[in-house]
C-alpha positions as CSV (number, residue, x, y, z in Angstrom):
1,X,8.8,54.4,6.8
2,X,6.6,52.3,4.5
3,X,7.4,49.8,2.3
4,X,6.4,47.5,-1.0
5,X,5.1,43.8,-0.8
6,X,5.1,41.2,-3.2
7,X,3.7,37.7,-3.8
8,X,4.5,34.6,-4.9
9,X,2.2,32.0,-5.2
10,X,2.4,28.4,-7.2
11,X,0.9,25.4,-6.2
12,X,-0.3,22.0,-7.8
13,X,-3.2,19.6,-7.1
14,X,-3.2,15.8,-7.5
15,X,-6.1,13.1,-6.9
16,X,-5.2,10.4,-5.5
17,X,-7.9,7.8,-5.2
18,X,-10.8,9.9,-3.3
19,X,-8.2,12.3,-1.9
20,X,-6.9,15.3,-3.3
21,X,-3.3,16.5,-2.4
22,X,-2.7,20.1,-2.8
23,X,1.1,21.6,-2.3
24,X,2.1,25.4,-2.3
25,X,5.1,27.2,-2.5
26,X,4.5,31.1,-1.5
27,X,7.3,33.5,-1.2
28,X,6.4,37.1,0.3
29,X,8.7,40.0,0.1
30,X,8.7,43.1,1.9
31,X,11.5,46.1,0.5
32,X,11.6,48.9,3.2
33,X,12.0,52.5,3.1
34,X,13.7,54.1,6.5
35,X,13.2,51.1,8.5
36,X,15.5,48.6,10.6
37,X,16.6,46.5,8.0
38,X,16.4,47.0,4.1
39,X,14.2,44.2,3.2
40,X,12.6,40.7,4.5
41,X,12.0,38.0,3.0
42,X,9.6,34.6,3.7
43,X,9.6,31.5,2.0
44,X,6.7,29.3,2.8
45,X,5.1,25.7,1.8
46,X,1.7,24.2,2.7
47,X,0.3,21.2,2.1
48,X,-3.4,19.6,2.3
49,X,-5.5,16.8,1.9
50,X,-9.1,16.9,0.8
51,X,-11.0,13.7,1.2
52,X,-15.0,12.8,2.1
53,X,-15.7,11.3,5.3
54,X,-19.6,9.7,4.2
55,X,-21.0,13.1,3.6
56,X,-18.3,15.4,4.8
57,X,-16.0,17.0,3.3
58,X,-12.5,17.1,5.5
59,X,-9.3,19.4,4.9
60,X,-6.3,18.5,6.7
61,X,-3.4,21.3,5.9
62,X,0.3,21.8,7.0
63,X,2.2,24.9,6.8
64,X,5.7,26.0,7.3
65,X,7.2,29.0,7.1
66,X,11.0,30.6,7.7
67,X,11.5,34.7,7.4
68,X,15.0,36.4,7.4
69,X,15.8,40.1,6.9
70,X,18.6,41.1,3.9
71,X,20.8,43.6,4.6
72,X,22.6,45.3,8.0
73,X,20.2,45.5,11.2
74,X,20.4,49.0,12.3
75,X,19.4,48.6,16.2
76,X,19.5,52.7,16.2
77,X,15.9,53.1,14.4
78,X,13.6,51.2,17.6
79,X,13.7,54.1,19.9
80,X,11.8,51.3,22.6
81,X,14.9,49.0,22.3
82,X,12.4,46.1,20.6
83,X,12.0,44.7,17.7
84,X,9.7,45.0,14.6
85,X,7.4,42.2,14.0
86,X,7.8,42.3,10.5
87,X,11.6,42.4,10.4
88,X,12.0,39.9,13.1
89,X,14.0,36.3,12.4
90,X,11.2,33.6,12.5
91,X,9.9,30.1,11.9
92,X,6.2,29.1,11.8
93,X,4.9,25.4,12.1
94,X,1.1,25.4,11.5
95,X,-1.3,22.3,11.1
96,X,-5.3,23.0,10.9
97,X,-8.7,21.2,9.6
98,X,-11.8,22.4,7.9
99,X,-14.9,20.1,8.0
100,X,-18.1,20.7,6.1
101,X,-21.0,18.6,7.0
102,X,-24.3,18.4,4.7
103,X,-27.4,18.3,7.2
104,X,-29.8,19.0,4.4
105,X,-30.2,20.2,0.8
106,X,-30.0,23.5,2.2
107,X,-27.9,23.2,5.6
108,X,-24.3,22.9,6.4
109,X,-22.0,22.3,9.7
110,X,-18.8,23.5,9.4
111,X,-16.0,23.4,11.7
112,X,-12.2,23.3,12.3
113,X,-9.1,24.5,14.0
114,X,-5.5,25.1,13.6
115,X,-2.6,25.5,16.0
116,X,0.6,27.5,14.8
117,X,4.1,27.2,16.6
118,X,6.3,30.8,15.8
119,X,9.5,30.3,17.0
120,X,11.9,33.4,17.0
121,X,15.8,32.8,17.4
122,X,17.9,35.0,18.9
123,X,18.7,38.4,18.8
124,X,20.7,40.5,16.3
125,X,23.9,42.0,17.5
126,X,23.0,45.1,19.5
127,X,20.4,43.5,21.8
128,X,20.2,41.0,24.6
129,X,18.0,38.0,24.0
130,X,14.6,38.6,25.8
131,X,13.8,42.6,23.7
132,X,11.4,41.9,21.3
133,X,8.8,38.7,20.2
134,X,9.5,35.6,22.0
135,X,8.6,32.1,20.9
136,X,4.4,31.7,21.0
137,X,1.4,29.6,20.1
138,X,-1.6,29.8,19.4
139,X,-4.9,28.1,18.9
140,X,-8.1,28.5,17.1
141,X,-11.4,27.1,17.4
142,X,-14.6,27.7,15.0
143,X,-17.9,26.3,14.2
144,X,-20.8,27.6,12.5
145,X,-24.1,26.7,10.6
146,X,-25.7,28.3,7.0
147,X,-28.8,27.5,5.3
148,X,-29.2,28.5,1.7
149,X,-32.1,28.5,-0.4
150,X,-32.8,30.4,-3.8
151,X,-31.3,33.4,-3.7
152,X,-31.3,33.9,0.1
153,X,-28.5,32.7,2.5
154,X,-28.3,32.7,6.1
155,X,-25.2,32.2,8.5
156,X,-24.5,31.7,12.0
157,X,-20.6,31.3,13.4
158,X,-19.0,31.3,16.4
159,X,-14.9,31.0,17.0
160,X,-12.4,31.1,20.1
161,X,-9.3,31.9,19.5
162,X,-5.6,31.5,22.4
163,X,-3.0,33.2,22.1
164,X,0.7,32.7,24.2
165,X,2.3,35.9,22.9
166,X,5.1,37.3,24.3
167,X,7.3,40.6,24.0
């Protein structure tokens, strides 16, 4: 079955000295038609800091997330026995960086990472722990160049992302 989204976003900036501090509630909500549960919901803050480094500009950022389902799970639907990702239980721990560094009036180094943490408790009534997601990481690294001038800009980037992703 498909289903409707919505979005919640509200957040707030403050400088403090050189830094910024940026916090942001988001709240996503998925209502289901024919699925496993009747709707999901997940509530989610993140904070970052923004501050120069000499030349660079450095973002530091924090996430955490929880989702739940509303409603009866109806183990009947998954004709495979597992789980839907999008109606499973979960909680996300995330913590990345951005850095942009000015080589020139017209070059920039950028890179950054981020590691996220999903952790999904136990199973719902109907199932034995060990159908569906498990608990997983990941990690992500990327770098890249661009060179702007006038109206012309040119970009080179390069990433490599791990995954520990079970099922």
């Amino acid at each position: 079955g498909g289903y409707t989204r919505t979005r919640l976003n509200a957040g707030v900036a403050v400088k403090v000295g050189q830094a910024t501090l940026d916090g942001e509630y988001i709240r996503t909500g998925w209502d289901y038609e024919e699925r496993q549960v009747e709707k999901t919901i997940e509530d989610a803050f993140r904070a970052t800091v923004r501050f120069l480094v000499g030349e660079a500009n450095v973002n530091v950022n924090y996430l955490a997330a929880s989702r739940d389902y509303e409603g009866a799970y109806t183990v009947g639907l998954e004709t495979s026995g597992v789980r839907a990702y999008d109606v499973w239980t979960r909680d996300r721990d995330q913590i990345g960086f951005d850095v942009d560094l000015p080589l020139s009036d017209d070059g920039v180094l950028a890179f950054g990472g981020n590691r996220a943490k999903d952790d999904y408790p136990g199973a719902v009534e109907g199932f034995a722990y060990g159908y569906g997601l498990q608990d997983s990481t990941s990690e992500a690294l990327h770098a890249g160049v661009t060179w702007t001038r006038n109206a012309w800009s040119l970009g080179a980037w390069a990433g490599f992302d791990s995954y520990e992703w079970n099922s």
